[in-house]
N, C-alpha and C positions, 0 to 999 in steps of 0.2 A: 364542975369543970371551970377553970380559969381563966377567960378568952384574951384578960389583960396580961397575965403569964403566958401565956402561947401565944401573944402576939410579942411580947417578949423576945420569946424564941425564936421566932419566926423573923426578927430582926439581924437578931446575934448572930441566926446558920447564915443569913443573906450574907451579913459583913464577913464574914470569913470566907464564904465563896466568891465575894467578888471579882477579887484576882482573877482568880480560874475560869470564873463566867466570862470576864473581860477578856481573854487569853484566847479562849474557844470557843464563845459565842455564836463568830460568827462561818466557823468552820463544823462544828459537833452538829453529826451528822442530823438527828432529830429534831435539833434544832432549824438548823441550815436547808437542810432539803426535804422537810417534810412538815413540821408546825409552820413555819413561818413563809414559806411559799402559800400553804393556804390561808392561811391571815390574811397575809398581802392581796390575796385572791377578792377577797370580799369588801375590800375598799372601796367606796364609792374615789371621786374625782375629789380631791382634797386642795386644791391649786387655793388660794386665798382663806382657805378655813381657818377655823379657830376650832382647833385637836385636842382633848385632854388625852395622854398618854397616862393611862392608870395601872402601876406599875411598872414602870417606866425601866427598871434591876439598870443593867450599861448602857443603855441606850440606844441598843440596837433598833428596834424599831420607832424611834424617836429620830435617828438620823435618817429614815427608807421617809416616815411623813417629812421631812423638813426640803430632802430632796426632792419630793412630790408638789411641794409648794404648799403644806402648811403653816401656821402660825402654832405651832406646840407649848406647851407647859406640857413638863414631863412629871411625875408624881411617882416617890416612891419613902417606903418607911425605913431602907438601909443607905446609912449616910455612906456606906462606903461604896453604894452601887450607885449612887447617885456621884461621885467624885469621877467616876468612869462613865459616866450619862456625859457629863456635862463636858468631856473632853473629846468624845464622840460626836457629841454636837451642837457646838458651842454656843451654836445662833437661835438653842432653845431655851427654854426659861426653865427654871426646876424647882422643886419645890419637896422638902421631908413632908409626911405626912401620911396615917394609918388609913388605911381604906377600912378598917374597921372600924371607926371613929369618926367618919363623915366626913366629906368632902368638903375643903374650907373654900369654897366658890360661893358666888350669888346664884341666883336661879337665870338662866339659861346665858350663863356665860362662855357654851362650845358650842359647836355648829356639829361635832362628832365627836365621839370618844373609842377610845383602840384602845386594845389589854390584851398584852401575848400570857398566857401563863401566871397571872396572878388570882385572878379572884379564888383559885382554890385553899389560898389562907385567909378566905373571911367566911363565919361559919352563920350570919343572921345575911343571907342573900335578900329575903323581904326586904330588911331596912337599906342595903346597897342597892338595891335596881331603884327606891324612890328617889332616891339620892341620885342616882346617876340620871333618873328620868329628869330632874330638879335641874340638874344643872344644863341639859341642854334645851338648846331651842327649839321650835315647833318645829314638825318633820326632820330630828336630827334622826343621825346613826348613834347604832352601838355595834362595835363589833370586837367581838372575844374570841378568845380559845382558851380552854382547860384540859386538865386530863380527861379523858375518855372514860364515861362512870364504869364502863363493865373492864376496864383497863385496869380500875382502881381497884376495883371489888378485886381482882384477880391476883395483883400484885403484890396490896400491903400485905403483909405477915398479920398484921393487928385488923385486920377490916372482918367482921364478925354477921352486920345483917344488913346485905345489899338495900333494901326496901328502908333504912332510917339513913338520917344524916351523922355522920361518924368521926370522930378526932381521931386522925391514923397519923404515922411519922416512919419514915424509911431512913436510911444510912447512906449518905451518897457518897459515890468514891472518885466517879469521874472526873469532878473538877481539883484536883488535888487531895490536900488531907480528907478524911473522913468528917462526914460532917452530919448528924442527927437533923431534920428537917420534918416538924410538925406542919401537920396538914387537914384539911376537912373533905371528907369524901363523899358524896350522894349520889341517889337513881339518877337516872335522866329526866325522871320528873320532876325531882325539886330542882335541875339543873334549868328546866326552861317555866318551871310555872311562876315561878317568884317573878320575872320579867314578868311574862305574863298580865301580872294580878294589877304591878306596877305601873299597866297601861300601853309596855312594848308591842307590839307586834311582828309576830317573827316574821322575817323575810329569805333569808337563808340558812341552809344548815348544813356543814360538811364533815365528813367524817375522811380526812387526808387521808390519802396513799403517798408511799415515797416515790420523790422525783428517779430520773433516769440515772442524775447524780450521785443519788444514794449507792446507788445498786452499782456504780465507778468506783469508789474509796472504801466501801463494806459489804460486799455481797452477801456474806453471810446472816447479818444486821438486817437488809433490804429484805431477804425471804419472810424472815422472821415479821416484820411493818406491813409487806406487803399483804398478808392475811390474815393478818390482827390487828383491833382499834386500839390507835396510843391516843390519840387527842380526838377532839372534838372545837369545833371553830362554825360560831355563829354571829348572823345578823340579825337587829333587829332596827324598827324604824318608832322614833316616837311618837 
C-alpha cells in the first residue's frame, strides 16, 4: 500500500471537487443540517482562542470559529480548497499541508483544534492524535467528526473486514463531475483508541440525527439519516 500515492489522490479528487464543495457546502443537506450542526454542538467557547482548523476543504467551518471569536489557522492539503478557504474567511490564516505528514506547528501552539470530515484520509491515526496532542496546550480540545464506522463498513463497495483498518474509495457525483475519492475505513475501536493511547480523554460522543431542516428540503433523505448512522462527531480533552 502507497499512503504517499493515495494521499496523492486524495489531493487531486479534493482539487476537482472544490468548486462544487464551495458551491454547496454550505447548503448540501448532510452537510448543512446534520454533520455540521453537531460539530458546532461540541465546541467549547472559542472567543480569544487559538483554533487549528485541520482540514479546513472551503472553509466553512473556519468562517463559523472566526465568527465565534477565534484566532484560526486553517490547514488543508488541496490548494484549490484552500483558495475557497481563504475567500470565505479572509481574516484567517491558511496554510497547504498533509495531515498525514505532521503537522508543521511547535508544541502546544492551539488552545483547540476542529476537523469537520477529514481525518478519514489519514490511515496511521496513532501517529496523528500524538501530533495533534503535540500541538495543543494543556487542557486543550479536540473535536472531530468522521464518517460513521458501521456507515462505512455498509456503504463502500470495496470494505471487506469491519474489525481491520481498510483502504476503500467511492465515486462521488454530487458535487459535479464524477470524482474517485480514496479513503481509510475502521471499527470504532481504532476510531477512538488511537486518541486514547495518545493521552486524550474522551469527553463527548455524538452520533447526529437530522435537523428539522433536513426533513424541509429532503424528506425523503431525512427518513433514510434519521435511522441510520452517517457520521460520528467527538470530543476529547487533553
Amino acid at each position: 500500500m502507497d499512503e504517499k500515492r493515495d494521499g496523492q489522490r486524495i489531493r487531486r479528487a479534493y482539487d476537482s471537487l472544490a468548486a462544487g464543495y464551495d458551491r454547496q457546502g454550505e447548503t448540501k443537506p448532510a452537510n448543512a443540517f446534520l454533520e455540521r450542526p453537531a460539530t458546532l454542538s461540541l465546541l467549547p467557547d472559542v472567543r480569544d482562542s487559538r483554533v487549528l482548523d485541520a482540514g479546513c476543504g472551503a472553509g466553512h467551518l473556519t468562517r463559523e470559529l472566526r465568527e465565534r471569536g477565534a484566532d484560526v489557522v486553517g490547514l488543508d492539503v488541496s490548494g484549490e480548497m484552500l483558495a475557497y478557504a481563504r475567500r470565505r474567511a479572509p481574516d484567517a490564516a491558511f496554510l497547504r499541508a498533509d495531515l498525514q505528514r505532521g503537522l508543521p506547528f511547535g508544541a502546544e501552539s492551539f488552545d483547540g483544534i476542529a476537523s469537520s470530515l477529514a481525518f478519514h484520509y489519514v490511515r496511521d491515526w496513532e501517529a496523528l492524535f500524538r501530533d495533534l496532542r503535540r500541538v495543543l496546550e494543556r487542557d486543550g480540545w479536540l473535536v472531530f467528526s468522521v464518517q460513521h464506522p458501521h456507515a462505512d463498513f455498509e456503504e463502500y463497495d470495496d470494505a471487506e473486514n469491519y474489525h481491520t483498518t481498510e483502504r476503500v474509495s467511492a465515486d462521488w457525483e454530487s458535487f459535479g463531475d464524477t470524482v474517485t475519492v480514496p479513503a481509510y475505513r475502521r471499527p470504532l475501536a481504532a476510531t477512538i483508541q488511537p486518541a486514547l493511547e495518545a493521552g486524550f480523554r474522551l469527553d463527548r460522543l455524538v452520533e447526529p440525527t437530522p435537523t428539522d431542516d433536513y426533513r424541509r428540503v429532503d424528506p425523503d433523505r431525512y427518513e433514510y439519516e434519521a435511522t441510520r448512522p452517517n457520521f460520528l462527531c467527538l470530543r476529547f480533552r487533553s
